[in-house]
C-alpha positions, 0 to 999 in steps of 0.5 A, spaced: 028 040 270 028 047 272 030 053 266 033 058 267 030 065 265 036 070 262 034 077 262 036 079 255 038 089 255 038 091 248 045 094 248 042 101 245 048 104 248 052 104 243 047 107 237 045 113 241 052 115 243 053 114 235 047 118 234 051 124 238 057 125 236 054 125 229 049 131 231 051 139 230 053 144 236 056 150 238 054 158 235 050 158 229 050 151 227 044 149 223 043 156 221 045 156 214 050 163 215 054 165 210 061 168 211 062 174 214 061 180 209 064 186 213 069 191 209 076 190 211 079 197 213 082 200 207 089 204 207 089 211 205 095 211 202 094 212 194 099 207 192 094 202 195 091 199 189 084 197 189 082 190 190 076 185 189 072 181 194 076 176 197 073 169 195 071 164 201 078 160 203 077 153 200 074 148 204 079 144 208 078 135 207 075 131 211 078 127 216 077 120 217 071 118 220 068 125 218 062 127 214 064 133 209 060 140 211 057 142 206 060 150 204 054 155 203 052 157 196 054 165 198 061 163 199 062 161 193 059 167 189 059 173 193 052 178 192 054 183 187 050 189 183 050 188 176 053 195 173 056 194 166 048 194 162 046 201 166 047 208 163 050 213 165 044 217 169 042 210 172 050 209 173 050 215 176 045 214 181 047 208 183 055 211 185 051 217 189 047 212 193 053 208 195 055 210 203 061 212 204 065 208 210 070 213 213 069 219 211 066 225 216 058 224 214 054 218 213 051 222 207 058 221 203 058 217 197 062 212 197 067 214 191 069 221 193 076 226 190 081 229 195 087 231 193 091 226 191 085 222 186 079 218 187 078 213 193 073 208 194 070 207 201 065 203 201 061 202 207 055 197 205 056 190 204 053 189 196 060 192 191 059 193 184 060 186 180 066 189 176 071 195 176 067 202 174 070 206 170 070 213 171 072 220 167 077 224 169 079 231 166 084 236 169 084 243 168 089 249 169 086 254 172 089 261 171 088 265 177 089 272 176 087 280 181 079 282 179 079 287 175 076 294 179 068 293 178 068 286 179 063 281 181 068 276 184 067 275 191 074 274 193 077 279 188 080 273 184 078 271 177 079 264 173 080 262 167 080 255 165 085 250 160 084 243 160 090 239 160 088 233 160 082 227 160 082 220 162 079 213 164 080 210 171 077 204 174 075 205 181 073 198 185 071 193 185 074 193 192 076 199 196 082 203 195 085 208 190 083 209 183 090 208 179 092 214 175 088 219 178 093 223 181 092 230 179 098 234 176 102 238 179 100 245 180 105 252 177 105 258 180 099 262 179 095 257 175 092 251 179 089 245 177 080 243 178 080 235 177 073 233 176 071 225 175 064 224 171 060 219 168 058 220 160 060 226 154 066 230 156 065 236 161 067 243 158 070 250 160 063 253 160 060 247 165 066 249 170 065 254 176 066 261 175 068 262 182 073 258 186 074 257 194 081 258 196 082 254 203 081 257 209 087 260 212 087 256 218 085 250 214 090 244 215 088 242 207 091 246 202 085 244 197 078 246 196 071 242 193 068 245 188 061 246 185 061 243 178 053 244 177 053 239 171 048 232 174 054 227 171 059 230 174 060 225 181 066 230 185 072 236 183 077 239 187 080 245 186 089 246 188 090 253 188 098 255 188 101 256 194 102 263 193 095 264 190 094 270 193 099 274 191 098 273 184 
């Protein structure tokens, strides 16, 4: 009797194919990225209310028949730089190191004053872990002709009174600092708005000459140089009749 040979082709069609659609794909797979740490465009607006890094969208379900992907460890717990235990000079350092994201020069800091208050503009990536809290005091600035003799160079001469001192917080999200609007100006008497770090400043720390803006300026306010190192930026509103005072 004549047997009959089978040839018998393992089915491996099946397990490769398996094999296949279980395997990652596309852009950037299997390179552990994290999420993506860009700074959203904050508004200029002061009613703009600082807001904290937005965390990572909860990962979706898987489906079934699916594998649950895994979410990276740095979206769930953002880097940050630890403020709370520095000191007021290392502080200080800290908040002048950080660039600035929108402002005319690379070299700014990141928290400046204009006339409307202190703004965070962050351009790096790495934000303060917590909000920083900054002071604040106002002054009114008395503004009056120079005597004849006088050494002032714009034949002004100003005389300064505190109006008040306060706290606010900037960050750790971009936008305005709550509360740091100056107050409003008088005639003949201005206000010099400064945000510092540690002790207090006083009427002898202040400048004793002041920049009127220019008068082809669009900008009714001036940056002043308050020379004292914890002293982070001022800025001085004169009246709009300031000259004829």
């Amino acid at each position: 009797m004549r047997r009959l040979r089978v040839s018998v082709v393992p089915l491996l069609t099946a397990p490769v194919l398996a094999l296949t659609a279980c395997s990652g794909s596309g852009s950037g797979a299997g390179l552990g990225l994290g999420p993506d740490r860009s700074v959203p465009p904050a508004s200029a607006s002061p009613s703009a209310s600082a807001s904290a890094v937005p965390s990572a969208a909860a990962p979706v379900p898987p489906g079934p028949g699916t594998l649950p992907v895994p979410v990276p460890s740095a979206a769930l717990s953002p880097r940050c730089t630890p403020t709370a235990s520095l000191d007021t000079a290392a502080l200080g350092a800290y908040i002048r190191g950080l660039r600035a994201s929108d402002r005319a020069q690379s070299s700014y800091s990141a928290l400046f004053m204009v006339d409307t208050g202190v703004y965070l503009r962050l351009k790096d990536a790495v934000r303060p872990c917590e909000p920083l809290r900054l002071k604040l005091t106002h002054f009114r600035v008395h503004i009056a002709k120079a005597t004849p003799g006088s050494t002032t160079a714009a034949g002004f001469s100003f005389t300064y009174a505190p109006i008040e001192t306060l706290t606010v917080s900037a960050g750790p999200g971009d936008g305005f600092a709550e509360g740091s609007k100056p107050p409003a100006t008088e005639k003949c008497g201005g206000t010099l708005s400064v945000v510092y770090l540690g002790e207090e400043v006083t009427e002898r720390e202040l400048p004793s000459q002041l920049q009127f803006p220019k008068t082809d300026s669009t900008l009714d306010w001036t940056l002043a140089d308050v020379s004292a190192e914890r002293v982070l930026d001022a800025v001085f509103k004169p009246p709009p009749e300031a000259r004829s005072c």
